[in-house]
C-alpha positions as semicolon CSV with decimal commas, in nm:
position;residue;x (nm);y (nm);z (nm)
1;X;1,645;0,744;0,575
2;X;1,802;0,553;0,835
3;X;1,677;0,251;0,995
4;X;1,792;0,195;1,376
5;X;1,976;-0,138;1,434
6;X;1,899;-0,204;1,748
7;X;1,496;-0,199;1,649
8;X;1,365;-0,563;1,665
9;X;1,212;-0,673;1,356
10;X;0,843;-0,781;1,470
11;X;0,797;-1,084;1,171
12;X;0,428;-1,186;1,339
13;X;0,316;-0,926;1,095
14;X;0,383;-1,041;0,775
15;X;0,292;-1,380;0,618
16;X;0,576;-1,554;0,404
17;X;0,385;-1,677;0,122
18;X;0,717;-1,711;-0,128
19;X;0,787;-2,041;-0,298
20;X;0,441;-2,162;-0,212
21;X;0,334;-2,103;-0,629
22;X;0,011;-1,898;-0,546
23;X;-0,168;-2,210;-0,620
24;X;-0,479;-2,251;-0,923
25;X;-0,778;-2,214;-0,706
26;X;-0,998;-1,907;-0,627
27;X;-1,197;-1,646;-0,840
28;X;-0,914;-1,460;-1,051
29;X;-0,873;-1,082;-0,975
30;X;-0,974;-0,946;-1,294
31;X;-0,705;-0,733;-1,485
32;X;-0,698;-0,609;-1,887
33;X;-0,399;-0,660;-2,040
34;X;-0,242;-0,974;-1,875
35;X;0,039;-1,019;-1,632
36;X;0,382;-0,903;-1,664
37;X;0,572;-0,550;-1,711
38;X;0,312;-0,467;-2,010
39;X;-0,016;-0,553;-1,824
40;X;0,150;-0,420;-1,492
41;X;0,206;-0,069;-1,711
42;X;-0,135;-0,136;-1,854
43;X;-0,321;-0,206;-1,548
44;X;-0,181;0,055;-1,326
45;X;-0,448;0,288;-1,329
46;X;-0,690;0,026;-1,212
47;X;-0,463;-0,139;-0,907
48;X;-0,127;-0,003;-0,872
49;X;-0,062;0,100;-0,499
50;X;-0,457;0,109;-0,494
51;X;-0,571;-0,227;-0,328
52;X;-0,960;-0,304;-0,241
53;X;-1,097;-0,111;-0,547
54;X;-0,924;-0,289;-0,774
55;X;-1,142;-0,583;-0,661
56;X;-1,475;-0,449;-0,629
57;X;-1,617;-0,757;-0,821
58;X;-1,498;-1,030;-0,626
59;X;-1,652;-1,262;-0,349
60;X;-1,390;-1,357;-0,176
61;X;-1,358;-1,724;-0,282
62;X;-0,985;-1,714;-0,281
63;X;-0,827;-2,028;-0,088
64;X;-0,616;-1,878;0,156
65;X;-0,280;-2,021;0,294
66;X;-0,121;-1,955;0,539
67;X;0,271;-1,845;0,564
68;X;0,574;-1,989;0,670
69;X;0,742;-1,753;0,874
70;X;1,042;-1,982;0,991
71;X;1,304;-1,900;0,708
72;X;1,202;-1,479;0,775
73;X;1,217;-1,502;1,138
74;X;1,592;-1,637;1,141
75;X;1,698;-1,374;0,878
76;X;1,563;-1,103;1,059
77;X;1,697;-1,191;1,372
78;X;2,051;-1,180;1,246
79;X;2,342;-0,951;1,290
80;X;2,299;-0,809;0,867
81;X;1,923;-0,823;0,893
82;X;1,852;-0,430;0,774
83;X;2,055;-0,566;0,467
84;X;1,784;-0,807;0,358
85;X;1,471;-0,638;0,155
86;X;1,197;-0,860;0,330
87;X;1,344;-0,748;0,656
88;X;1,361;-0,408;0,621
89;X;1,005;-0,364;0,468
90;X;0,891;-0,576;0,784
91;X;1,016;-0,348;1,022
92;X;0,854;-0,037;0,823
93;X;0,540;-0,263;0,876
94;X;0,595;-0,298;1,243
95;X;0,662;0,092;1,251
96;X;0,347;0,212;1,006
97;X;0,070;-0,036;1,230
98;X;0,312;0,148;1,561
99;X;0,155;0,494;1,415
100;X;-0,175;0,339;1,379
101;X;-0,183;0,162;1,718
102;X;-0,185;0,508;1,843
103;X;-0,326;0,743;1,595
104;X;-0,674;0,565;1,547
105;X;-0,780;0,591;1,875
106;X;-0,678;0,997;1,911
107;X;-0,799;1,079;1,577
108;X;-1,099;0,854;1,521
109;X;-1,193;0,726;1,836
110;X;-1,167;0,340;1,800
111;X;-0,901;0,081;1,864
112;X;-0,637;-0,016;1,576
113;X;-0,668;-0,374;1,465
114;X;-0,345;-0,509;1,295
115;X;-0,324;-0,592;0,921
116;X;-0,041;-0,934;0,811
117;X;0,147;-0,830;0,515
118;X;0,140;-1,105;0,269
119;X;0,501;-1,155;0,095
120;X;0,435;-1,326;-0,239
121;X;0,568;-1,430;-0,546
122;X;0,425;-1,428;-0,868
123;X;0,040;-1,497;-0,782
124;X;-0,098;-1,511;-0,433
125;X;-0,456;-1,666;-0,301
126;X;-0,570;-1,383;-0,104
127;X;-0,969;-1,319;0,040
128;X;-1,100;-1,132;-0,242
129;X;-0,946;-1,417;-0,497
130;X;-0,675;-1,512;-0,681
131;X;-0,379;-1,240;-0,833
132;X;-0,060;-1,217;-0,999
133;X;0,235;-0,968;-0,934
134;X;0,078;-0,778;-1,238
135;X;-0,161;-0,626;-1,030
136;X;0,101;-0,470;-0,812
137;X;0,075;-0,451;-0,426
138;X;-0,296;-0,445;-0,303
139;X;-0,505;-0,431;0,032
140;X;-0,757;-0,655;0,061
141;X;-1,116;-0,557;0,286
142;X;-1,267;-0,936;0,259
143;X;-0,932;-1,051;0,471
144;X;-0,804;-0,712;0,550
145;X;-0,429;-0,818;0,456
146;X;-0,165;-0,639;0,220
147;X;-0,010;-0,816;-0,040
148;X;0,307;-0,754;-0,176
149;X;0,546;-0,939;-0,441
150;X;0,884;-0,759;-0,336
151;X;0,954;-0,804;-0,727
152;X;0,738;-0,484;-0,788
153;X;1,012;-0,255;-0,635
154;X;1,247;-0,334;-0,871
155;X;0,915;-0,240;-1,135
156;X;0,899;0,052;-0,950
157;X;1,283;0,190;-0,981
158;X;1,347;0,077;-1,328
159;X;1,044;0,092;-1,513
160;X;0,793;0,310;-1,348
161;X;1,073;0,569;-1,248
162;X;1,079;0,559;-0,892
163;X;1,391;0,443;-0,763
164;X;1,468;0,618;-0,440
165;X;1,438;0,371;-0,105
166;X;1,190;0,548;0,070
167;X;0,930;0,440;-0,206
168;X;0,916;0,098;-0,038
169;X;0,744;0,250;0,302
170;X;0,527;0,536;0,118
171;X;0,377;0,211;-0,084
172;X;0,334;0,022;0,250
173;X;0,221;0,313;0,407
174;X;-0,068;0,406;0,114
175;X;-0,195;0,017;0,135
176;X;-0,263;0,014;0,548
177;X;-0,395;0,351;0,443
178;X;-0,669;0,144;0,278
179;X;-0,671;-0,045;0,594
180;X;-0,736;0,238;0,815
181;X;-1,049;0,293;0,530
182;X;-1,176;-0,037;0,612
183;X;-1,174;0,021;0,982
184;X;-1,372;0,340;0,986
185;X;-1,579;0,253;0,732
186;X;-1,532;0,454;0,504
187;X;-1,438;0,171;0,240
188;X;-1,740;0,029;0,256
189;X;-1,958;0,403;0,248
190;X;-1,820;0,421;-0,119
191;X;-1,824;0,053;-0,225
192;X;-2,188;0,103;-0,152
193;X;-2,218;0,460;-0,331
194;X;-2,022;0,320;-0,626
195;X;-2,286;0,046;-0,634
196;X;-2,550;0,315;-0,667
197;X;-2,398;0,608;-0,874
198;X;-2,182;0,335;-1,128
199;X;-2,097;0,653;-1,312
200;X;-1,937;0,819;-1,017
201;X;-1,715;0,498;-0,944
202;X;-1,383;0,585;-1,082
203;X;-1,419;0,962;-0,908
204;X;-1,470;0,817;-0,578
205;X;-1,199;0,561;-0,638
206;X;-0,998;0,857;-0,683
207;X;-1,109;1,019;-0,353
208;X;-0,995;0,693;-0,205
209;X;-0,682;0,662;-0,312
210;X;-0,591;0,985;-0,252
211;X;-0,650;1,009;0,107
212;X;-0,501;0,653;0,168
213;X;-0,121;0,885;0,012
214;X;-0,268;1,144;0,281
215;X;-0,248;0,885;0,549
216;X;0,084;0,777;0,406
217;X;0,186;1,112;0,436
218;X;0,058;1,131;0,775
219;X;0,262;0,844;0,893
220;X;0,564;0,949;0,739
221;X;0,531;1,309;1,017
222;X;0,522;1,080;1,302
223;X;0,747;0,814;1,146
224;X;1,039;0,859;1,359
225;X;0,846;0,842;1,739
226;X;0,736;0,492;1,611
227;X;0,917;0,228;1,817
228;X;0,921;-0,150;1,866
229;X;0,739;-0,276;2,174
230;X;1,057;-0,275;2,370
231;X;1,046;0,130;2,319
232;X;1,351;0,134;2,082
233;X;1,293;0,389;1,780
234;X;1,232;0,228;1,448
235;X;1,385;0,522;1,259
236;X;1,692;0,700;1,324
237;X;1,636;0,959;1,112
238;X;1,430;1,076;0,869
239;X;1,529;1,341;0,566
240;X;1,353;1,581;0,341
241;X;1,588;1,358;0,051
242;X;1,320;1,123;0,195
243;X;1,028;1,284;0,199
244;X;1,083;1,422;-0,153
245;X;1,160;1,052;-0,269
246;X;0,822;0,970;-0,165
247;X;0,661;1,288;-0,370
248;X;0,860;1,121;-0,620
249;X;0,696;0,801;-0,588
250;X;0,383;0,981;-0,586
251;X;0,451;1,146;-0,889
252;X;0,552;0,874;-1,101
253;X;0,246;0,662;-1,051
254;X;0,024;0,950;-1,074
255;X;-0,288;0,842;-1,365
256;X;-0,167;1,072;-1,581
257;X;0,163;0,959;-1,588
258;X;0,097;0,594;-1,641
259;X;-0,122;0,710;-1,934
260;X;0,172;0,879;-2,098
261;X;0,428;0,589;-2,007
262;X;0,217;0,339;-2,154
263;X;0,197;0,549;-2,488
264;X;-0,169;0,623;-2,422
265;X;-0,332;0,969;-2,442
266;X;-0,455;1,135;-2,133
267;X;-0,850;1,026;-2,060
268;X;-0,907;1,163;-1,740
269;X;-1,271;0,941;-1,756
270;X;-1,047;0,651;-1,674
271;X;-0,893;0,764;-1,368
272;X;-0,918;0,562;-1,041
273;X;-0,632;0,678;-0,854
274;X;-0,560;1,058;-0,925
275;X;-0,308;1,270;-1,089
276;X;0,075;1,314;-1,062
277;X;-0,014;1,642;-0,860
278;X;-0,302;1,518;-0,700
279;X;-0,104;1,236;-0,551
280;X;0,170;1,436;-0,442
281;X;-0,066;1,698;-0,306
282;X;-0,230;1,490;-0,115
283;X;0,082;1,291;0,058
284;X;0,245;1,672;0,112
285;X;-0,135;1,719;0,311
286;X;-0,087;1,480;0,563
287;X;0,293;1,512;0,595
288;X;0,307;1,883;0,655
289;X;-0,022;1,824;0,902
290;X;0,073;1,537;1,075
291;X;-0,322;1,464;1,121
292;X;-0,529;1,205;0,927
293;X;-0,814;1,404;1,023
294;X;-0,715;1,656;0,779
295;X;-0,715;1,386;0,503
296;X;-1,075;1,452;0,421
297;X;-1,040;1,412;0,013
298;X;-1,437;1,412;-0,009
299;X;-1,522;1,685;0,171
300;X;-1,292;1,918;0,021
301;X;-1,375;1,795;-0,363
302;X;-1,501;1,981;-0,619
């Protein structure tokens, strides 16, 4: 993967939460287990790269505050910016909402409406409540923002087996696939069939969460015609090495795999976000397509 230099790093897209402490107030996000690698390990199969349904319960009481941008904005304007993590992870922002701006209204008929990413560290005061990094990165519907601690990549490479750089975007990628949910409504179709069928929750969470790697894989097709708004590509190139780091990714966060990592045995009852081979299926849909519209998880279950 190779990001072009000469793209400019849009940083009106992401919020710079960091050193602000999260603050005390809001409803907690609820999470067994506690914070930390252990409850992050724990937890997984209930948040991890999932956003929105790992918050069903909340009300959105969280006290929101707003970023300061000015320390980002003067990194990622320098010469070295690609070197910087927050910078580089912006511009895969700017070039994931570039796909979007474009492939909502061909595919689903409706205008994109941008998402912030929220840059955190350690807990966050988002609209659905409050959260620590143990939750891992997470879309919220109530404020329809992503939240990331950049921390959790490091979780990602060293603990949860995932190490390759083109992890970073696929996770970005799955979360404003949540976002897209939200916009065409299907988030809220299956918040409200969860409500009814409680028994059926943690299948349709699956269904979710699968097509939101679909529409990550979807994105990744038509990652390198995304450009900034002065028409410069965002990607200079793009690799299968890539592609099959992000299948990696996929695999290593898979239900199943989490399960096993965490020394637990396999309950498939407790699945919310899908198998090793589901998740990798599902991403290899929408990459080899090119076509959200062929992300339809619920239609083809069973």
């Amino acid at each position: 993967m190779e990001l072009n230099e000469n793209a400019d790093i849009d940083t009106s897209q992401v919020e710079d939460r960091r050193g602000s402490g999260g603050g005390l107030g809001g409803l907690p996000i609820p999470i067994s287990g506690g914070g930390g690698l252990i409850g992050l390990i724990v937890t997984v199969v209930a948040v991890l790269v999932g956003g929105g349904f790992g918050l069903n319960a909340l009300t959105g009481d969280g006290d929101q505050s707003g970023g300061d941008n000015a320390a980002i904005e003067q990194r990622c304007d320098a010469q070295d910016a690609l070197r910087q993590l927050d910078c580089r992870n912006t511009l895969y922002v700017n070039s994931i909402q570039a796909y979007w701006e474009r492939a909502m209204p061909q595919h689903f008929g409706r205008p994109y409406q941008e998402s912030d990413t929220v840059f955190f560290e350690q807990a966050v005061n988002s609209g659905c409540g409050q959260a620590d990094s143990g939750v891992g990165p997470f879309y919220c519907p109530l404020d329809d923002k992503v939240y990331l601690d950049l921390s959790f990549y490091r979780v990602l490479a060293e603990q949860l087996g995932a190490p390759g750089e083109f992890a970073q975007p696929y996770v970005l990628a799955h979360e404003y696939g949540h976002h897209v949910q939200d916009l065409v409504g299907t988030e809220a179709q299956v918040r409200r069939e969860q409500e009814r069928n409680p028994g059926e929750a943690n299948e349709l969470s699956v269904l979710m969460e699968l097509q939101a790697d679909c529409y990550a894989g979807a994105w990744a097709r038509n990652a390198t015609g995304t450009a900034d708004d002065r028409g410069e590509k965002i990607f200079a190139a793009l690799t299968d090495r890539d592609i099959q780091e992000g299948l990696d990714t996929a695999a290593a966060i898979g239900d199943d795999a989490i399960q096993q990592r965490s020394g637990g045995r396999i309950d498939e009852s407790q699945f919310t976000h899908g198998t090793s081979a589901q998740r990798q299926q599902w991403f290899r849909q929408g990459y080899d397509t090119g076509d959200p519209k062929s992300c339809d998880t619920f239609g083809t279950a069973g």
